[in-house]
C-alpha positions as CSV (number, residue, x, y, z in Angstrom):
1,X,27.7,99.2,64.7
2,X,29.2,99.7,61.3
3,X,32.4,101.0,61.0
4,X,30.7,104.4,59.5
5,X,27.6,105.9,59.0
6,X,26.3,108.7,57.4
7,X,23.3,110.7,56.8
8,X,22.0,113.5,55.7
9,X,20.9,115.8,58.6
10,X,20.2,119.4,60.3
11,X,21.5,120.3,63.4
12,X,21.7,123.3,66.0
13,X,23.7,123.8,68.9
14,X,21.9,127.2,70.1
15,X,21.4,129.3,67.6
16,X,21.2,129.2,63.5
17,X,20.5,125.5,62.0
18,X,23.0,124.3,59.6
19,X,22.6,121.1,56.7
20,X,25.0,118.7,57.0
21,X,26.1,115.2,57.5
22,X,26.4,113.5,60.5
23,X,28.8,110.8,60.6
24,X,28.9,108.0,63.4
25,X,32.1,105.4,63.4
26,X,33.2,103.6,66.6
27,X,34.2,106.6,68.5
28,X,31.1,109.4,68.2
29,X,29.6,111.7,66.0
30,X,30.6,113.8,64.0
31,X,28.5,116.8,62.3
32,X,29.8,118.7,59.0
33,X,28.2,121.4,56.9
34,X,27.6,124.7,56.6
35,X,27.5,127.3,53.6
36,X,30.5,128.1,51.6
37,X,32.4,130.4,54.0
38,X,30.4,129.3,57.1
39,X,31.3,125.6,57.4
40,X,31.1,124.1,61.0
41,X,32.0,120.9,62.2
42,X,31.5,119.5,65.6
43,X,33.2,116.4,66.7
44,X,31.5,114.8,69.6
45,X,32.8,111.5,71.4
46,X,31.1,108.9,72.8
47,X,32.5,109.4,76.0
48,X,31.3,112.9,75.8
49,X,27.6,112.3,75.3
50,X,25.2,112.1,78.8
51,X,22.3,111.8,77.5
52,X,19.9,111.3,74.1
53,X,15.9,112.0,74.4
54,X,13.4,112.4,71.8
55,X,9.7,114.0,71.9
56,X,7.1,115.5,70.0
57,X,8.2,119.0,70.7
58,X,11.6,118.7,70.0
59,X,12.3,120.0,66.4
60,X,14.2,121.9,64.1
61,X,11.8,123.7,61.8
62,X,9.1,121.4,61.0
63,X,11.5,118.2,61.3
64,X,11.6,116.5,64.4
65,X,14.7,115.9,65.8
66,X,16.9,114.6,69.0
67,X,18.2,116.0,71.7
68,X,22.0,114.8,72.6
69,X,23.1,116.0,75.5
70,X,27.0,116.5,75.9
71,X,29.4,117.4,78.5
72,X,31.3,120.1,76.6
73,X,29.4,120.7,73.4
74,X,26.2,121.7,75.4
75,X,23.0,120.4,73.6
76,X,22.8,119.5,70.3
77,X,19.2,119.1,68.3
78,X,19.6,116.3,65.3
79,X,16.8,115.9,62.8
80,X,17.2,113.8,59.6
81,X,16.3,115.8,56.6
82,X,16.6,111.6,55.4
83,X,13.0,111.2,56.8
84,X,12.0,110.3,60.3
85,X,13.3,106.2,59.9
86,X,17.2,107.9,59.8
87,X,16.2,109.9,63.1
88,X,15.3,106.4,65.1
89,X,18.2,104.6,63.8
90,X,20.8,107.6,64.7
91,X,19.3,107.7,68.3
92,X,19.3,103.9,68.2
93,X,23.0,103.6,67.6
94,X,24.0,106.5,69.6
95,X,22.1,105.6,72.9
96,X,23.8,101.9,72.1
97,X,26.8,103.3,71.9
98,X,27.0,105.3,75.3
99,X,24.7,102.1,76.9
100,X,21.7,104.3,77.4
């Protein structure tokens, strides 16, 4: 893996979707974005992820997206506003990151 990568993304952890970046390094993930006033960010460790699936239901709005399942963040729905190639190559490096 490269020592960081970024991409443009939306994500949701329950309820409201927020535009971001997702940033992987050596360690996890971590999501940033937000509105002005309403920025979140979500750190997520490699250690922390259990699991990362992807099918045709699984979307955020009319992007697809992936599922990563965490131990204490709960579920987290990625989709690449970068186009569906980002989306394979985010679950590729994260599911070779946690050996899945």
């Amino acid at each position: 893996m490269r020592c960081m990568s970024s991409y443009a993304v939306f994500w949701r952890n329950g309820g409201i979707a927020f535009h971001g970046r997702l940033e992987l390094d050596l360690h996890g993930l971590w999501l940033h974005g937000g509105e002005p006033g309403h920025e979140l960010q979500v750190d997520v460790p490699f250690d922390d992820i259990v699991g990362v699936e992807r099918d045709a239901q699984t979307a955020i709005g009319s992007c697809q997206a992936i599922r990563v399942q965490t131990r204490h963040a709960g579920n987290l729905l990625i989709a690449s506003s970068g186009g569906g190639g980002s989306l394979g190559e985010i679950q590729e490096t994260v599911c070779g990151a946690i050996g899945g």
